[in-house]
C-alpha positions as CSV (number, residue, x, y, z in Angstrom):
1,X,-117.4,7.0,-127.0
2,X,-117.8,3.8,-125.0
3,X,-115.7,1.5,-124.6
4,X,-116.0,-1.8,-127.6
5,X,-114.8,-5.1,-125.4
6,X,-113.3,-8.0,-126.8
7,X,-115.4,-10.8,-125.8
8,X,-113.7,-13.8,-127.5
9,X,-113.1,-15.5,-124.0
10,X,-116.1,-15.5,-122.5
11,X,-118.0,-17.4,-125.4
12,X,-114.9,-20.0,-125.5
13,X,-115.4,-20.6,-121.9
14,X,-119.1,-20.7,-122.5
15,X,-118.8,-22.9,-124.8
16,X,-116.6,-24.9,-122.7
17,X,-118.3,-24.5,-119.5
18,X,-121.4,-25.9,-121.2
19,X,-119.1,-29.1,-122.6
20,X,-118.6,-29.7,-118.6
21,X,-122.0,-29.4,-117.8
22,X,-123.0,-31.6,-120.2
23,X,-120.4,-34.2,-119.0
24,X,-121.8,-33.7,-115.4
25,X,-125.0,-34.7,-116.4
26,X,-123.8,-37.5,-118.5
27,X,-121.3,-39.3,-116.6
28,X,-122.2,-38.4,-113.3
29,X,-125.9,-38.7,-112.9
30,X,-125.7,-40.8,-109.8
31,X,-124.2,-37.8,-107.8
32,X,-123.3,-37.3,-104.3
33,X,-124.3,-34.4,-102.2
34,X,-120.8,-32.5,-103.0
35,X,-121.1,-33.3,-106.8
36,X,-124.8,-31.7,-107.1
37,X,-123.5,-28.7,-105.6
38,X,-120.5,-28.6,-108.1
39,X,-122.8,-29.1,-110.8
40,X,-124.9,-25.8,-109.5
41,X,-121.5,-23.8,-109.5
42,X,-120.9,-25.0,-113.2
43,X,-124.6,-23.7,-113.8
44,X,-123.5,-20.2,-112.1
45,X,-120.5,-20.1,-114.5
46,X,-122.4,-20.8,-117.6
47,X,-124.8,-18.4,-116.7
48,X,-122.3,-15.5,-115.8
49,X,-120.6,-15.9,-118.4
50,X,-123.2,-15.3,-120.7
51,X,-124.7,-12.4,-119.1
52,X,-120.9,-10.9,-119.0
53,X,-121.3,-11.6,-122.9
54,X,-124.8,-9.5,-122.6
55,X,-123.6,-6.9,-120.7
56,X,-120.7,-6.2,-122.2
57,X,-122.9,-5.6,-125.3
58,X,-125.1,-3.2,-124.2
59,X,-122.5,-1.2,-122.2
60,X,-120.3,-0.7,-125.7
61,X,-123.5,0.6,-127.6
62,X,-124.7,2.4,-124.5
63,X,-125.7,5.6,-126.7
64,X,-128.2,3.2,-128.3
65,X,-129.5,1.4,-125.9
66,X,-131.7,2.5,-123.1
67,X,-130.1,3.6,-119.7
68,X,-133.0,1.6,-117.8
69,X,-132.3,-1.8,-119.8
70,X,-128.1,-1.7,-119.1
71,X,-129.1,-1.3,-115.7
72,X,-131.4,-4.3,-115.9
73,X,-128.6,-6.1,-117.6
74,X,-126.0,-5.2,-115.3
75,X,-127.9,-6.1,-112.6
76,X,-128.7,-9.6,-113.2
77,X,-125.0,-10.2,-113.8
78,X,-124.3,-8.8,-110.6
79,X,-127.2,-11.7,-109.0
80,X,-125.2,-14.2,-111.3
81,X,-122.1,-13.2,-109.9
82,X,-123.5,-13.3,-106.1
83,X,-124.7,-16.1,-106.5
84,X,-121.7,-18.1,-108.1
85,X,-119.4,-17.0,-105.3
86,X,-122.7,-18.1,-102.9
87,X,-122.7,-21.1,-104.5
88,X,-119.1,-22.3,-104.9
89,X,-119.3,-21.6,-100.7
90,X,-121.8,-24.0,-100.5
91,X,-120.2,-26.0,-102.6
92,X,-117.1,-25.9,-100.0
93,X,-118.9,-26.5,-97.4
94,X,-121.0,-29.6,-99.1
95,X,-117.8,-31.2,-97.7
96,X,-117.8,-30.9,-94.7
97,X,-119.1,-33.0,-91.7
98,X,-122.4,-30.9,-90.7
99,X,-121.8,-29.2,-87.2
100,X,-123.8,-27.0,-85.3
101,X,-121.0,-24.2,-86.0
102,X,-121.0,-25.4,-89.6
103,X,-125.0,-25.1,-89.8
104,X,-125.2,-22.0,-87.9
105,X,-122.6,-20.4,-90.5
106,X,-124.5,-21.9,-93.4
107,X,-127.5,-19.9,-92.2
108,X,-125.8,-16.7,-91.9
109,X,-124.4,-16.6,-95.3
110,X,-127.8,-17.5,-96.6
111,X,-129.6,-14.7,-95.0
112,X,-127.0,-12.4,-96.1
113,X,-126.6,-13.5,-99.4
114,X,-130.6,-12.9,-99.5
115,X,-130.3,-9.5,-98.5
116,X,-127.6,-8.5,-100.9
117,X,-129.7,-9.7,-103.7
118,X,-132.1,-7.1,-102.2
119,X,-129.9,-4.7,-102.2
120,X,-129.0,-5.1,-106.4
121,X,-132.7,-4.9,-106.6
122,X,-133.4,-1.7,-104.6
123,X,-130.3,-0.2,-106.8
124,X,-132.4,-0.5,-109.9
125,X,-134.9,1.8,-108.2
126,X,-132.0,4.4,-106.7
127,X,-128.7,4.3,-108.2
128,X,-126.8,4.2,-105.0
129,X,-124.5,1.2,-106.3
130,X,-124.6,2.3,-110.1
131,X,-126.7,3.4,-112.9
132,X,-126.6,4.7,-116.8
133,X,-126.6,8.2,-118.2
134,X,-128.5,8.9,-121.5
135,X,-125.1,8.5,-123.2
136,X,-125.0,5.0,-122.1
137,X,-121.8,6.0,-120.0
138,X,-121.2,3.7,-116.5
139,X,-121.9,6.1,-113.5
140,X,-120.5,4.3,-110.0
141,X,-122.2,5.4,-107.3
142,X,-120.8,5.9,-103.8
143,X,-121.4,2.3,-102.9
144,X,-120.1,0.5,-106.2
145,X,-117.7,-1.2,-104.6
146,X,-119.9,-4.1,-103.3
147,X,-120.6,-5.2,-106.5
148,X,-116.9,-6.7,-106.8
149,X,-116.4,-6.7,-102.8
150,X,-119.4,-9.7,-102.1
151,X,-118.6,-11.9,-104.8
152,X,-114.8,-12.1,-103.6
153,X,-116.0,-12.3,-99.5
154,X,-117.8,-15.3,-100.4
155,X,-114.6,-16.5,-102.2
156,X,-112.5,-16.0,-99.4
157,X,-114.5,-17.7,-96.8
158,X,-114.8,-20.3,-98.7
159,X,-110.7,-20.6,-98.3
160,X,-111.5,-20.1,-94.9
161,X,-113.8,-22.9,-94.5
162,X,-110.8,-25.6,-96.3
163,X,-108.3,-24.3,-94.5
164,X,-110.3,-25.0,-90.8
165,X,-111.6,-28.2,-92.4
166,X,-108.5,-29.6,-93.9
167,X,-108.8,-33.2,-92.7
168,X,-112.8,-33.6,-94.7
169,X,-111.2,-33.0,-98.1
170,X,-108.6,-35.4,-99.9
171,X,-105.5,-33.3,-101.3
172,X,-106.4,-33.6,-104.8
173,X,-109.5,-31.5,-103.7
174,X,-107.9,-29.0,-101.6
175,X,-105.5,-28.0,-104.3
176,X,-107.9,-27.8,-107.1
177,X,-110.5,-25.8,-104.6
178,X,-107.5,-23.6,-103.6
179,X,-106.7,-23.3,-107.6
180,X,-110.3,-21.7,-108.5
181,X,-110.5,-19.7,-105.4
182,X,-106.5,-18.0,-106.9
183,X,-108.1,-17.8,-110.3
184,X,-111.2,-16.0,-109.1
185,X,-109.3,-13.3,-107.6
186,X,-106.6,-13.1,-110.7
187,X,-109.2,-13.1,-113.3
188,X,-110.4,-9.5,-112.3
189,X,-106.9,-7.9,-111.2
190,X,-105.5,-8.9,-114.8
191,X,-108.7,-7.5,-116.5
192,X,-108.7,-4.2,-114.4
193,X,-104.7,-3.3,-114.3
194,X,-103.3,-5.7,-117.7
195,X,-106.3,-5.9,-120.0
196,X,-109.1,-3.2,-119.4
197,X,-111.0,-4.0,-122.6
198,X,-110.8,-7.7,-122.6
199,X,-113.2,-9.4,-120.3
200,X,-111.8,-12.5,-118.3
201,X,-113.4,-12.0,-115.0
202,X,-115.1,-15.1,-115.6
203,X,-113.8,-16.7,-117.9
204,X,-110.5,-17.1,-115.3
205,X,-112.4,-19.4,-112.8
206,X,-114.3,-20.9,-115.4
207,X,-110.8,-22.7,-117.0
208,X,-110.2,-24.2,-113.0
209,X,-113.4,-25.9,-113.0
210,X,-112.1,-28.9,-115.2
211,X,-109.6,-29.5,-112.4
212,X,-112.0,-29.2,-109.9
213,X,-113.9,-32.3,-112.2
214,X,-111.2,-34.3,-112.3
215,X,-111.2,-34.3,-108.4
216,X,-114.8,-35.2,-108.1
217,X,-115.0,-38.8,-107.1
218,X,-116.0,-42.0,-109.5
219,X,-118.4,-43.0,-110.7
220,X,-118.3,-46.6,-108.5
221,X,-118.4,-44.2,-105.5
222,X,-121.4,-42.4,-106.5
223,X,-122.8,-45.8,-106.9
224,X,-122.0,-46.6,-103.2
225,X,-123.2,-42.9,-102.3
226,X,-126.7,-44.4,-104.2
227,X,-126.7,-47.3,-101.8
228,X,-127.2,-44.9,-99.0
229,X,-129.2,-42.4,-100.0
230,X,-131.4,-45.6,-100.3
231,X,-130.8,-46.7,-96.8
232,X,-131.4,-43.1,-95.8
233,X,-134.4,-43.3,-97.8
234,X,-135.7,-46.2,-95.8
235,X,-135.3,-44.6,-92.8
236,X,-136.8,-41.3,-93.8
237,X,-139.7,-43.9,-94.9
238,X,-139.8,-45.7,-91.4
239,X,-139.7,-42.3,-89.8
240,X,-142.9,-41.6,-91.7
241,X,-144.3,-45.1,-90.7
242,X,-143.7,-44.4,-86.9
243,X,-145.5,-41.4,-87.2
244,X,-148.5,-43.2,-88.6
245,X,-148.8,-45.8,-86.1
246,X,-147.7,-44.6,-83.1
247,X,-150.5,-42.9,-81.1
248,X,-148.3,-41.0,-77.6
249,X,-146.6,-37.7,-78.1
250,X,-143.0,-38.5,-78.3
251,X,-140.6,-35.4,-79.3
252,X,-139.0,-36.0,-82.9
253,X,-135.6,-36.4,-81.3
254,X,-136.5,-39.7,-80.1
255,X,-138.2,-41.0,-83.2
256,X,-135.0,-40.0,-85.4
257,X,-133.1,-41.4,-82.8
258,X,-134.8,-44.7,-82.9
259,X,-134.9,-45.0,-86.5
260,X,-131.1,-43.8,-86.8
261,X,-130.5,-47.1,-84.6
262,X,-132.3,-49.7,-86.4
263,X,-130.8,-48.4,-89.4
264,X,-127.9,-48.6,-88.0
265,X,-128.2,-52.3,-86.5
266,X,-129.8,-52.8,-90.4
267,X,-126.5,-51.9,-91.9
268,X,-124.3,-53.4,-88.8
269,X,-126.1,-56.8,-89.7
270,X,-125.2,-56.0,-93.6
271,X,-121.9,-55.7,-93.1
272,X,-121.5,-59.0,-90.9
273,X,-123.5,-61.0,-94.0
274,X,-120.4,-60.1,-96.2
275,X,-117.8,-62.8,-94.0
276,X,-119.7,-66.1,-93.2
277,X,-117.5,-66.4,-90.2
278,X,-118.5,-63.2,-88.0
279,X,-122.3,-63.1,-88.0
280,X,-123.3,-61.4,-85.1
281,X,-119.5,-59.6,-84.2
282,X,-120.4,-56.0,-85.1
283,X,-123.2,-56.2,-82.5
284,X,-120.8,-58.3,-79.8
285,X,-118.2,-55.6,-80.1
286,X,-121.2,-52.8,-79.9
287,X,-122.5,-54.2,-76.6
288,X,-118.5,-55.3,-75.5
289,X,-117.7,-51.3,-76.0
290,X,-120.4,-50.2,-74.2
291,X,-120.0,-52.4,-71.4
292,X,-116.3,-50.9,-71.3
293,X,-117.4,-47.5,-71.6
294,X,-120.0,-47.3,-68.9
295,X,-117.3,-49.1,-66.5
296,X,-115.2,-46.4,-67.3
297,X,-117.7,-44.1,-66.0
298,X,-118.6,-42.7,-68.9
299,X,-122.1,-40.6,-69.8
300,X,-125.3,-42.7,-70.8
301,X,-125.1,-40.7,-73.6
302,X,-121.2,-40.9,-75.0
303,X,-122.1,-44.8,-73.5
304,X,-124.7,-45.1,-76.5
305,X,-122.4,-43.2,-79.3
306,X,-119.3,-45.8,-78.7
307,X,-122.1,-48.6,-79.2
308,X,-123.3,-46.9,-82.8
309,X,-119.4,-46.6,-83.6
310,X,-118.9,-50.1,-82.6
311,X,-121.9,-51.4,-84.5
312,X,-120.2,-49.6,-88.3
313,X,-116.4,-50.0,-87.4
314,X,-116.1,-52.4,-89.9
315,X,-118.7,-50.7,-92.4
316,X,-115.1,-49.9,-94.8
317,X,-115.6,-54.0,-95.7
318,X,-118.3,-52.4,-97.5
319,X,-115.7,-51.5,-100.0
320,X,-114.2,-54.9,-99.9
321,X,-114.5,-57.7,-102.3
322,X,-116.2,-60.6,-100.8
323,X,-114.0,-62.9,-102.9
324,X,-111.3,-61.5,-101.1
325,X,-112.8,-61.0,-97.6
326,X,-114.5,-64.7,-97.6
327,X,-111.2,-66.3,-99.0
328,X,-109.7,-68.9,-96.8
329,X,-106.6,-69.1,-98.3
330,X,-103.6,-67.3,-97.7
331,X,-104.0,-63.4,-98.9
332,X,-101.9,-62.0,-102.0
333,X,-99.6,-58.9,-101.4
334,X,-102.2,-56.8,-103.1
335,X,-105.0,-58.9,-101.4
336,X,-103.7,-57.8,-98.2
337,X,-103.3,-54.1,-99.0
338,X,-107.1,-53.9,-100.0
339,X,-108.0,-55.3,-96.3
340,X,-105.6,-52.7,-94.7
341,X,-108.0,-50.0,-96.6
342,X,-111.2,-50.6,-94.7
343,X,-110.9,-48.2,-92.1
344,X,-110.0,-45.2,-94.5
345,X,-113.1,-46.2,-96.5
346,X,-115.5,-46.4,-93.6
347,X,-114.2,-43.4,-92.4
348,X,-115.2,-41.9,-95.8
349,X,-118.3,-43.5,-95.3
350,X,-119.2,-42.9,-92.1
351,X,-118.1,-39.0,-92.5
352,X,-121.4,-37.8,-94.5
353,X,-123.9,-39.1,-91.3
354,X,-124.7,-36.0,-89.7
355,X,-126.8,-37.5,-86.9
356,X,-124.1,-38.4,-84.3
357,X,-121.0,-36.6,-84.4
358,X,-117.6,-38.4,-84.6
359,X,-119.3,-41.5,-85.5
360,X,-116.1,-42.4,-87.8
361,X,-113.8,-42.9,-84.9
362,X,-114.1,-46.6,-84.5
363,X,-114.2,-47.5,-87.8
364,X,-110.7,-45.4,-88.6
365,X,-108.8,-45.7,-85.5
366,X,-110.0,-49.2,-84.4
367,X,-107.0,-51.2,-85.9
368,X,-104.4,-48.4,-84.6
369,X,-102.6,-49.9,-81.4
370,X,-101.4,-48.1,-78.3
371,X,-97.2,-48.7,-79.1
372,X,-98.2,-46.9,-82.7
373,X,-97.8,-50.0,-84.9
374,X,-100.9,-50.1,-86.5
375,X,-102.9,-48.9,-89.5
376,X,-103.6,-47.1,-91.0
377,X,-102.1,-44.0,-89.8
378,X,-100.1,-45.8,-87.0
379,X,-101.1,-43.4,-84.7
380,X,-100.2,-44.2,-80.6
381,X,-101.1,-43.8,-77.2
382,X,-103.1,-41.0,-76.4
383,X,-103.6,-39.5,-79.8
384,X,-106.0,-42.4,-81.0
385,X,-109.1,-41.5,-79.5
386,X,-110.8,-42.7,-76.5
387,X,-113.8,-44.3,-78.3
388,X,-111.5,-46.2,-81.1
389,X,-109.3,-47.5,-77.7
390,X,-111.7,-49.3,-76.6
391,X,-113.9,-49.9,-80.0
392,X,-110.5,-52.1,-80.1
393,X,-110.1,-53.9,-77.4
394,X,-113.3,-55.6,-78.0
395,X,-112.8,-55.9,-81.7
396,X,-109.7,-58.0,-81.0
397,X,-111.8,-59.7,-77.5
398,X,-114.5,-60.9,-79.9
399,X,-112.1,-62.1,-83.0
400,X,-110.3,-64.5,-80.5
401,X,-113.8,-65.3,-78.7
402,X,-115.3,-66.4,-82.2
403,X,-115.2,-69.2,-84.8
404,X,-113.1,-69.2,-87.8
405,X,-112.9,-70.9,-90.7
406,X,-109.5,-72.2,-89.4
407,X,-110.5,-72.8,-85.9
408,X,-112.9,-73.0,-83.4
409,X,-113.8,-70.4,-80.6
410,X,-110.1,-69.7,-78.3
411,X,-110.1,-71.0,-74.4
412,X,-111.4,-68.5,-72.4
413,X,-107.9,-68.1,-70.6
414,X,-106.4,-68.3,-73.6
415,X,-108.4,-65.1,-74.6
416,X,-107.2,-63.5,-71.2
417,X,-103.3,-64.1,-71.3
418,X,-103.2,-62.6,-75.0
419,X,-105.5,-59.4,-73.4
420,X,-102.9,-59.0,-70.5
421,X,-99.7,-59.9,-72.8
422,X,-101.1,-56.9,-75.3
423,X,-101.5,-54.1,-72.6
424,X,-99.7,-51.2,-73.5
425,X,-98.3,-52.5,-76.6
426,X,-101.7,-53.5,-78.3
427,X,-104.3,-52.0,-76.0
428,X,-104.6,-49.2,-74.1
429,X,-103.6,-50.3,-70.0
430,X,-107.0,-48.4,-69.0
431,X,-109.2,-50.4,-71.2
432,X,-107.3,-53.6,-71.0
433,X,-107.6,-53.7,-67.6
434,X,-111.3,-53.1,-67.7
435,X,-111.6,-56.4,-70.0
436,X,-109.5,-58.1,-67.7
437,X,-112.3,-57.5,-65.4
438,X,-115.1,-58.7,-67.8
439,X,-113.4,-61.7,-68.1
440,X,-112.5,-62.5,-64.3
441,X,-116.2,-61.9,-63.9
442,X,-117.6,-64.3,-66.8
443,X,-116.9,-67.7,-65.3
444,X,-118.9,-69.5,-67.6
445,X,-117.3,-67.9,-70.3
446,X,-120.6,-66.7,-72.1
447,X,-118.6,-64.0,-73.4
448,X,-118.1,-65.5,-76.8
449,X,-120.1,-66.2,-80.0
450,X,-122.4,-69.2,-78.7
């Protein structure tokens, strides 16, 4: 006689998966890359669950139903459970910042998880992973074991992938990531060794996917996710437009290249228009940190990636009031604290660009100083990086070589003794010196914001 199973949990947590699915698609309909992926793990869940439901079915009245059709059902649970450990990898990996390590693994586990789905398919035709009797009784075949082995591999790796890429996920999401990936390994053990005839193997995960949705992020930062996707809409759309117009052969490196910097200088110019006093500063520093970069004998190419950097280093203002960043009165406590969180925001930002690597250096390590009394991590010497050191020095260079609302542009040797007084406490001595030479050189001081 087969064995009846109690499937009470499964159709709670379908019922409750499907309340979460429905809340995705209600309150978060504006979603970021990692949320859509989230949203397909949710559908995985649902759809498991179910099927678990189905299966389970047919397996207890397995002298009644046909052999071929529990095999058929079996089957497409297995796909549904390859596919939600598949897709709660990619889900892991939606995360993280898109290197050529990170795209190469990405395209391994898709070709594998293609051919194991091949595999299920060709067992419907052999048996070699499992197959029916007449008597509707479960016969594993010498293989069974990858049924339960794939789903838990892609599990594990996703572990793997958090635990190399700590610093891309905020701790709320690490332990609510590292809280599913427990529960779908204790779901199984406790319905194999505890509680044989009570299925939980989903229904374990499915519970840790509300704290996984109270980790996903707001709905205001969807919003500013929105804004760009729109901006990379527009230069998907002037990538296009190129392509139209131009008529010589140029490789599609260059043209994404191009287009990557006029969005850029598009954005740099949109972030200036938020304070009334620094139009034009993103693109002084830019050109300031290039200058400094080449001098320090630097590639053409790391030469161009510090002037990008430079251009969005203060993209976190972005997440700024403008009553607050435009106020000319003395800042509140709390006023304060929100300007100290611009470089943690654009480095939030700045992290889902792809394009050019490391491009959120300057905009979180530009206000750390060399003596470690900065923000916002205070970090010191050596340990900020290069690019950020110098991103910096020309950040501060340009502030005193600019209007403000409270004065006008600083003496030129003015600039210069607050440069030399800073080195090694403020600036790095390497890149202070350099601007030490800039100035000596500019003797008509047209070095500043004209």
């Amino acid at each position: 006689m087969n064995l009846i199973y109690n499937i009470d949990f499964e159709i709670v947590g379908a019922i409750y998966v499907l309340v979460i699915y429905a809340a995705l698609s209600i309150y978060y309909s504006n979603q970021s890359e990692v949320n859509k992926k989230f949203k397909l793990v949710v559908k995985c869940v649902l759809a498991a669950e179910i099927m678990d439901i189905v299966t389970a079915v047919t397996i207890s009245y397995g002298g009644v139903i046909p052999p071929k059709l529990n095999i058929l059902t079996n089957t497409v649970y297995f796909v549904l459970a390859f596919s939600l450990g598949y897709c709660f990898l990619r889900y892991v990996e939606s995360y993280v910042h898109q290197s050529v390590s990170m795209i190469k693994s990405i395209r391994v586990n898709k070709i594998s998880y293609l051919l194991l789905l091949a595999v299920l398919v060709l067992n419907m035709f052999t048996g070699f992973l499992f197959t029916f009797n007449e008597n509707g009784e479960y016969i594993h075949g010498s293989l069974y074991l990858i049924v339960y082995i794939v789903p838990l591999y892609y599990i594990l790796f996703s572990a793997v992938v958090l635990v190399r890429n700590q610093r891309f996920f905020k701790t709320k999401q690490k332990l609510s990531i590292s809280v599913y990936i427990i529960m779908c390994f204790l779901g199984p053990v406790m319905q194999m060794v505890l509680f044989p005839d009570i299925l939980l193997s989903v229904f374990t995960p499915s519970i840790a996917l509300l704290i996984i949705l109270f980790s996903m992020e707001t709905p205001d930062y969807q919003l500013l996710m929105k804004t760009l996707a729109e901006l990379d809409d527009l230069r998907k759309n002037l990538q296009i437009e190129v392509k139209k117009q131009t008529k010589q052969a140029e490789d599609r490196r260059e043209k994404v290249e191009r287009l990557s910097e006029q969005v850029i200088l598009t954005l740099a110019k949109t972030i200036d228009a938020k304070d009334k006093y620094t139009n034009g500063h993103s693109e002084r520093v830019a050109a300031y940190s290039r200058e400094i970069a080449k001098r320090m004998g630097m590639s053409e190419q790391e030469q161009q990636e510090i002037y990008y950097m430079g251009l969005l280093h203060d993209i976190g203002k972005i997440g700024i009031s403008d009553a607050i960043i435009n106020k000319t009165e003395k800042l509140t406590d709390e006023e304060y604290r929100m300007i100290l969180k611009h470089p943690e925001i654009g480095e939030e930002i700045l992290a889902t660009i792809s394009e050019i690597p490391g491009i959120s250096i300057g905009a979180k390590y530009h206000h750390e100083k060399y003596d470690g009394t900065g923000y916002p991590g205070k970090v010191a010497g050596e340990n900020i990086p290069l690019p950020a050191r110098i991103i910096g020095i020309a950040d501060a260079y340009d502030a005193m070589a600019s209007k403000r609302s409270y004065r006008d542009v600083l003496p030129q040797q003015v600039v210069r003794e607050e440069i030399e007084k800073g080195r090694g406490t403020q600036f790095a001595p390497e890149c202070a010196d350099v601007m030490l030479q800039m100035i000596d050189e500019d003797k008509d001081y047209q070095m500043c914001e004209q």
